[in-house]
PLY file of the C-alpha trace (Angstrom):
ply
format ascii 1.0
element vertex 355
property float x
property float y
property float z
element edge 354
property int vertex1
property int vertex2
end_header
141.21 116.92 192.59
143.48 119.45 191.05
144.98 118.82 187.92
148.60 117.66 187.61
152.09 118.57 185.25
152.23 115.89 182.84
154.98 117.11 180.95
157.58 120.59 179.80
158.71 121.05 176.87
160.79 123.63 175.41
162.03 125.09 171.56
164.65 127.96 171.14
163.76 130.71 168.68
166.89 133.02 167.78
165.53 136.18 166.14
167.24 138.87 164.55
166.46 142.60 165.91
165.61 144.84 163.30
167.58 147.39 165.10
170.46 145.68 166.97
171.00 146.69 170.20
174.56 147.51 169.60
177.01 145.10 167.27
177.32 143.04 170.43
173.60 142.35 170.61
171.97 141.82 166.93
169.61 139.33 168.06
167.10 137.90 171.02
166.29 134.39 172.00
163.29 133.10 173.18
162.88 129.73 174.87
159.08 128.84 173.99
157.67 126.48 176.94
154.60 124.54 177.50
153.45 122.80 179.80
150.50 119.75 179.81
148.15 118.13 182.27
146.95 115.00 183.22
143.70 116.66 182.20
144.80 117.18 178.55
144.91 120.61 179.25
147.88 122.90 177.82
149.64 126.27 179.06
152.02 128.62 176.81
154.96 130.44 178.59
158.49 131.66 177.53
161.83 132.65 178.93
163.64 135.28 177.13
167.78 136.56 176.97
169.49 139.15 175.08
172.31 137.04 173.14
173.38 135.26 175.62
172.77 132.09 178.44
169.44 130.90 175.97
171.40 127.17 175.82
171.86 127.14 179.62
168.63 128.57 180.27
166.70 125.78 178.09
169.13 122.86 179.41
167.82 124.49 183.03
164.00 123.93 181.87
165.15 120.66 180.20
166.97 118.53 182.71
165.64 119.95 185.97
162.42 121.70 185.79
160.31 119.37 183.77
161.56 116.27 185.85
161.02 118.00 189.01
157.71 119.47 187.80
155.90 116.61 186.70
153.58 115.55 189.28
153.07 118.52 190.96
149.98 120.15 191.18
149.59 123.12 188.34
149.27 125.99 190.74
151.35 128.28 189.90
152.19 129.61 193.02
152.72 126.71 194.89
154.84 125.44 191.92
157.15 128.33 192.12
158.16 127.95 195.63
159.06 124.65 195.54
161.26 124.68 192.25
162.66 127.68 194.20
163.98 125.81 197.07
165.25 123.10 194.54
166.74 125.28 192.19
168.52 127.39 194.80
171.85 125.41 194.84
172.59 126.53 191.31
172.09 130.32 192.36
169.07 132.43 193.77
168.94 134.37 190.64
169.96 134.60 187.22
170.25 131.66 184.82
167.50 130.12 187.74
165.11 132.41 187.85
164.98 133.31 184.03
164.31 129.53 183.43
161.94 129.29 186.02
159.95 132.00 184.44
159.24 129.29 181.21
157.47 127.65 183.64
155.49 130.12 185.60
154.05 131.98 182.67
152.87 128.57 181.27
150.90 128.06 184.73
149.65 131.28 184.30
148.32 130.98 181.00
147.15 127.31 181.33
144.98 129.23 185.06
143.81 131.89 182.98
142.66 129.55 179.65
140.90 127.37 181.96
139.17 130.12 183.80
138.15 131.16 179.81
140.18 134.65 180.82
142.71 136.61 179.77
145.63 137.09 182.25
143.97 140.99 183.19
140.85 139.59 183.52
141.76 136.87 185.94
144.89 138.77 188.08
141.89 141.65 187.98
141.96 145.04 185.64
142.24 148.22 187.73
143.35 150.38 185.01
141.58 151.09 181.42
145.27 152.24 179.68
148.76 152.39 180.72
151.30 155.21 179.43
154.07 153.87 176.93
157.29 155.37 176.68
159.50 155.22 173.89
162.72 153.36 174.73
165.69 153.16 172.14
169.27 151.01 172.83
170.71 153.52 170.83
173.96 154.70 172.37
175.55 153.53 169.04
173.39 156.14 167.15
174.45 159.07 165.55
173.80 162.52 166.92
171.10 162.53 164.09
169.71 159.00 163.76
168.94 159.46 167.83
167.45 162.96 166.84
164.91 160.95 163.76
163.96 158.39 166.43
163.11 160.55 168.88
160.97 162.50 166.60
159.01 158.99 165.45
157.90 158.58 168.86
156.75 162.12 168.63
154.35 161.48 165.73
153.42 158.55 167.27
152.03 160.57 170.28
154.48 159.32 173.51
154.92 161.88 175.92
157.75 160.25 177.54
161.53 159.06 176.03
164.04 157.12 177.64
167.81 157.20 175.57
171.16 155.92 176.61
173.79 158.05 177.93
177.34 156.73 178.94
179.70 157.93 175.77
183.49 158.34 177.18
183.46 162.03 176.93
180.35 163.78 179.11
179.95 166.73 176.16
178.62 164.84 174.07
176.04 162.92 176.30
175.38 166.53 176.99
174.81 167.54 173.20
173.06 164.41 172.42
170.52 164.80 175.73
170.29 168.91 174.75
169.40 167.80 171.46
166.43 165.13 172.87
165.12 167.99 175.02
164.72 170.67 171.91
162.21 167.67 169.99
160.37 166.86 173.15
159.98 170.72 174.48
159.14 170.87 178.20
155.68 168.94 177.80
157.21 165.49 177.45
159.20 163.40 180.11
163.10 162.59 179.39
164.44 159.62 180.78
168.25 158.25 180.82
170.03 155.25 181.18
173.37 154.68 181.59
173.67 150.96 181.48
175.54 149.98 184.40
178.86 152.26 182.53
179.54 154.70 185.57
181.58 154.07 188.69
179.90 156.75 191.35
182.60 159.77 190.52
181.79 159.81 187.22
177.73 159.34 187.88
177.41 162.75 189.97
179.85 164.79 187.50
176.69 163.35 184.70
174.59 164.50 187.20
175.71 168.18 187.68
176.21 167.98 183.98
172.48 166.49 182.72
170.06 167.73 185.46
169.66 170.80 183.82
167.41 168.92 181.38
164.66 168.25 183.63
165.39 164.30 183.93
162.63 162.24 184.93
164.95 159.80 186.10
168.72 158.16 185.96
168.65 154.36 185.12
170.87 151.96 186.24
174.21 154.20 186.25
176.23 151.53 188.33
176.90 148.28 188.29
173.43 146.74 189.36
174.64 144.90 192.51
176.58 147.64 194.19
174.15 147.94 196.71
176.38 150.91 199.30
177.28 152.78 195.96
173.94 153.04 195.01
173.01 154.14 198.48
175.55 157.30 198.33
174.40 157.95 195.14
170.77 158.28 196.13
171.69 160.61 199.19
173.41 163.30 196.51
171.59 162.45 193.66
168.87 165.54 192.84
167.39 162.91 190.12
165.52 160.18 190.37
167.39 157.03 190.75
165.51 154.06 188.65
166.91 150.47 188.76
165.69 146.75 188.55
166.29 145.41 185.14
169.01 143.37 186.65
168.12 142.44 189.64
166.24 138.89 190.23
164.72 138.25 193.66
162.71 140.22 196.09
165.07 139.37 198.38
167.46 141.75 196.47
164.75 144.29 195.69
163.86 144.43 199.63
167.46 145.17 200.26
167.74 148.29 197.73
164.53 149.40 199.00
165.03 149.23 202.70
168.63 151.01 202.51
166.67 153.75 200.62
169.10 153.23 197.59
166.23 153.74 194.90
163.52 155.60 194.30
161.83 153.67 190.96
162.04 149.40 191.04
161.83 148.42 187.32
161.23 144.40 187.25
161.92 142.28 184.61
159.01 139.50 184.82
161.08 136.56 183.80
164.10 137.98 184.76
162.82 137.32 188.32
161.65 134.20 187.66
157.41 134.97 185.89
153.98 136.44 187.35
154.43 134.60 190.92
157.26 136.68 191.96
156.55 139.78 189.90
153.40 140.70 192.01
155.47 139.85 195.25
157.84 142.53 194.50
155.03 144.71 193.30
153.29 144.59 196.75
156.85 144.92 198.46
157.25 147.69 196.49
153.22 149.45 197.17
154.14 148.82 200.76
157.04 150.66 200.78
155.87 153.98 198.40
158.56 152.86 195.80
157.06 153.59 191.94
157.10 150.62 190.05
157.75 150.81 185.76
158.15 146.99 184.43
160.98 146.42 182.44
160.98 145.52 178.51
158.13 142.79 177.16
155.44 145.19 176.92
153.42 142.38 175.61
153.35 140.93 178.75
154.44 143.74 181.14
151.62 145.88 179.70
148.47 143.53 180.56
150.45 143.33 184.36
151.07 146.94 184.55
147.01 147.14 183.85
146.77 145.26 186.84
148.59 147.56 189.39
147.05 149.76 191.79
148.76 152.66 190.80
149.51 154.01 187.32
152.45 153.69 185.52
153.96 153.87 182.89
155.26 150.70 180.04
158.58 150.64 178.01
158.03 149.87 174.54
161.95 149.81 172.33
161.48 151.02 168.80
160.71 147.70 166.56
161.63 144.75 169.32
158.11 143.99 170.36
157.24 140.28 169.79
154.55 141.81 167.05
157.00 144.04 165.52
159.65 141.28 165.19
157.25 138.68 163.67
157.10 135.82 165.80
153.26 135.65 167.09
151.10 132.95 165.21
148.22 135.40 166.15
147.51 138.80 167.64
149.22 140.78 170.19
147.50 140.65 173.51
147.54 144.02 173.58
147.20 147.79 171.63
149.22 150.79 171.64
147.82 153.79 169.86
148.42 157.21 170.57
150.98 156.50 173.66
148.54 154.38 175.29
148.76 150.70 176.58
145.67 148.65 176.16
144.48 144.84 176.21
142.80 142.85 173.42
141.72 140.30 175.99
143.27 137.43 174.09
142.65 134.26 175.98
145.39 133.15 178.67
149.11 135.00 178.19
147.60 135.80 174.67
151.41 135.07 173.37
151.96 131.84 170.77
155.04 132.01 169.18
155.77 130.59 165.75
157.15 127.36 164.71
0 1
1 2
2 3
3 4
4 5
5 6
6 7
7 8
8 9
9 10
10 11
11 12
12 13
13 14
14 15
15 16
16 17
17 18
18 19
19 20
20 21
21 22
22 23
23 24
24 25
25 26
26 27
27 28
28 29
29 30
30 31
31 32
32 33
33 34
34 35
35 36
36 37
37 38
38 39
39 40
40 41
41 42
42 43
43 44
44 45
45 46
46 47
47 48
48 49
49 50
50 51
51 52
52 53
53 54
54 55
55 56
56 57
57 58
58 59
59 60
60 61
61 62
62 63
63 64
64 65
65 66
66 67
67 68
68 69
69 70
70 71
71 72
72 73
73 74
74 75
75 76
76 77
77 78
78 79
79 80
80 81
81 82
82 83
83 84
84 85
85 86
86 87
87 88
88 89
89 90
90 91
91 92
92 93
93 94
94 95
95 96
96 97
97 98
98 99
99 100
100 101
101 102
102 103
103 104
104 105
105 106
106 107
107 108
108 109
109 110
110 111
111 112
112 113
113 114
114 115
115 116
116 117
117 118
118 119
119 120
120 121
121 122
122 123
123 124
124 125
125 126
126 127
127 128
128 129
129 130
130 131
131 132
132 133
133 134
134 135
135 136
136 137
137 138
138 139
139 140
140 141
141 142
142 143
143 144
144 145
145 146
146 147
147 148
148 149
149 150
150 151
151 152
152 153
153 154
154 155
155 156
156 157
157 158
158 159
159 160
160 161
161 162
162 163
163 164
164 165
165 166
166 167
167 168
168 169
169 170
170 171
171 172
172 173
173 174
174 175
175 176
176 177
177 178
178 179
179 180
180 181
181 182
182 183
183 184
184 185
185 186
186 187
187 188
188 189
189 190
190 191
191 192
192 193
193 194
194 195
195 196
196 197
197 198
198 199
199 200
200 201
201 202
202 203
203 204
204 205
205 206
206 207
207 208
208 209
209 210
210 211
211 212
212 213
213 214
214 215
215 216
216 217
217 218
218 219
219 220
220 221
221 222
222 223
223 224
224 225
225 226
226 227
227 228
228 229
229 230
230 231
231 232
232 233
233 234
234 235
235 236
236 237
237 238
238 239
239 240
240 241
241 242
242 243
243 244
244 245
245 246
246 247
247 248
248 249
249 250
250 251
251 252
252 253
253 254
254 255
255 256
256 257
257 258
258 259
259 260
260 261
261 262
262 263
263 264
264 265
265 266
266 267
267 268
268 269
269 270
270 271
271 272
272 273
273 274
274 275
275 276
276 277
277 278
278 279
279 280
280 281
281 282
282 283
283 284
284 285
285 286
286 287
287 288
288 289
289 290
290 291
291 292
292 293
293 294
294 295
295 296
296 297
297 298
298 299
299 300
300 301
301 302
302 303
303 304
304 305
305 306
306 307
307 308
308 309
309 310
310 311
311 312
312 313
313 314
314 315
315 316
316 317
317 318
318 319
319 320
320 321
321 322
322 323
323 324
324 325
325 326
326 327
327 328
328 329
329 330
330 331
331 332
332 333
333 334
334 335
335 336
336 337
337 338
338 339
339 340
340 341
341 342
342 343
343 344
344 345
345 346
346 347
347 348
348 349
349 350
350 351
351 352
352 353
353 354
């Protein structure tokens, strides 16, 4: 007989970024979950929000996962669609599927820990390394200080940037992305994001203006749910469009995808609700010959991106991995040396935050 939720339970950590993210965003919260079985048996997962919603995501896990939870078989799978159907009169995505992601990842790591696996080993390795790319929120930078980061990810050996564009006047996105382009010569990839801070005019005048430096892609220039916009602006666009951070369901992702509105998905795990419905939209994704590059939590969107048919590549933000910030009781789950992702096969999730 399988074994059977006993109990959730949830803490909030609060932790200051060692680089804000802008003075709107000088910290990240982390709702630490874990969940128990009638077989003593224990499983560590998390949800995780920039500044804001952490309260209304851990009152979510609180008051109506755990009750609806207990008793249920600890599959995570078969879990996740039925807290999906409950949980779908307070929204299909969002504040939902961010809290259902505490649970999830605590199935996933109490599957792998009692297969005596790490979470590569059991979903199934197919690749030895993943790229890295070095991702900055630094919009709020100075010409220079963007110029020194830029070159620490040089040193470091990444072949690939991403920086934010988006300041109200288009020269000096221009200078700032010229000036990116002279550290990283022609050898290295150059990515953008714009943050969701253009309306579609103003995205193809950055366009005419920026392609000229060889951009691997365009991130998230409009408003993420602007669905038509996003499909004119892939039918002019002569760069790469790149989306996903902000969007939470496959049912969503299908929709971008089958209007041809994007041409790289970029899932946030628990943003879309954990493991369960991150390889769905994977698949969805493989099926349709749409790139995949996970979104943020390289700890954890490293050992999946390890697990994906095709290569890709990881985003790793200058000093806001869990390691970097301090908060893992042990080590990371996995290595990046040299540009290159790679697992220490720590048991389950491999990720135990601090008291």
């Amino acid at each position: 007989m399988s074994a059977r939720i006993t109990a959730l339970t949830t803490r909030l950590h609060t932790i200051d970024l060692t680089r804000p993210w802008g003075p709107d965003v000088p910290v990240v919260n982390v709702v630490a979950t874990e969940v128990s079985t009638d077989e003593g048996r224990t499983g560590s997962g998390f949800a995780w929000t920039p500044t804001i919603g952490a309260h209304a995501v851990q009152s979510l896990l609180d008051h109506d996962i755990a009750p609806f939870a207990i008793g249920l078989e600890a599959k995570p799978e078969l879990v996740w669609d039925q807290l999906w159907k409950w949980l779908h009169e307070a929204g299909g995505g969002g504040l939902t599927t961010i809290a259902m992601a505490g649970l999830d990842l605590a199935l996933w790591d109490l599957t792998a820990k009692e297969q005596h696996s790490s979470l590569t080993d059991l979903l199934g390795q197919r690749q030895d390394s993943v790229q890295v790319y070095g991702s900055g929120v630094n919009l709020h930078y100075s010409q220079e200080d963007l110029v020194a980061q830029v070159k620490r990810w040089v040193a470091s050996g990444k072949t690939a940037v991403k920086i934010k564009v988006g300041k109200p006047d288009i020269r000096e996105d221009m200078e700032r992305v010229a000036a990116v382009r002279e550290v990283l010569g022609r050898d290295r990839k150059l990515m953008i994001d714009a943050n969701q801070r253009w309306d579609l005019p103003t995205t193809l005048r950055a366009i005419d203006a920026l392609e000229q430096f060889d951009l691997e892609w365009l991130e998230e220039p409009l408003r993420a749910d602007d669905l038509g916009a996003y499909t004119r602006l892939r039918k002019q666009s002569r760069v790469p469009i790149a989306l996903g951070e902000n969007v939470h369901t496959i049912y969503r992702f299908s929709d971008f995808i089958a209007a041809d509105a994007v041409d790289i998905i970029q899932p946030n795990v628990v943003r879309v609700g954990g493991i369960t419905p991150f390889r769905r939209i994977v698949e969805l994704a493989r099926a349709h010959s749409i790139k995949v590059t996970p979104h943020l939590l390289p700890e954890l969107s490293g050992q999946l991106a390890l697990t994906l048919a095709e290569p890709t590549w990881v985003e790793d933000v200058e000093d806001a991995s869990f390691e970097s910030l301090g908060v893992l009781t042990g080590p990371s789950p996995i290595s990046i040396q040299r540009g290159l992702l790679t697992t220490t096969a720590q048991p389950g999730l491999g990720l135990d935050f601090a008291p």
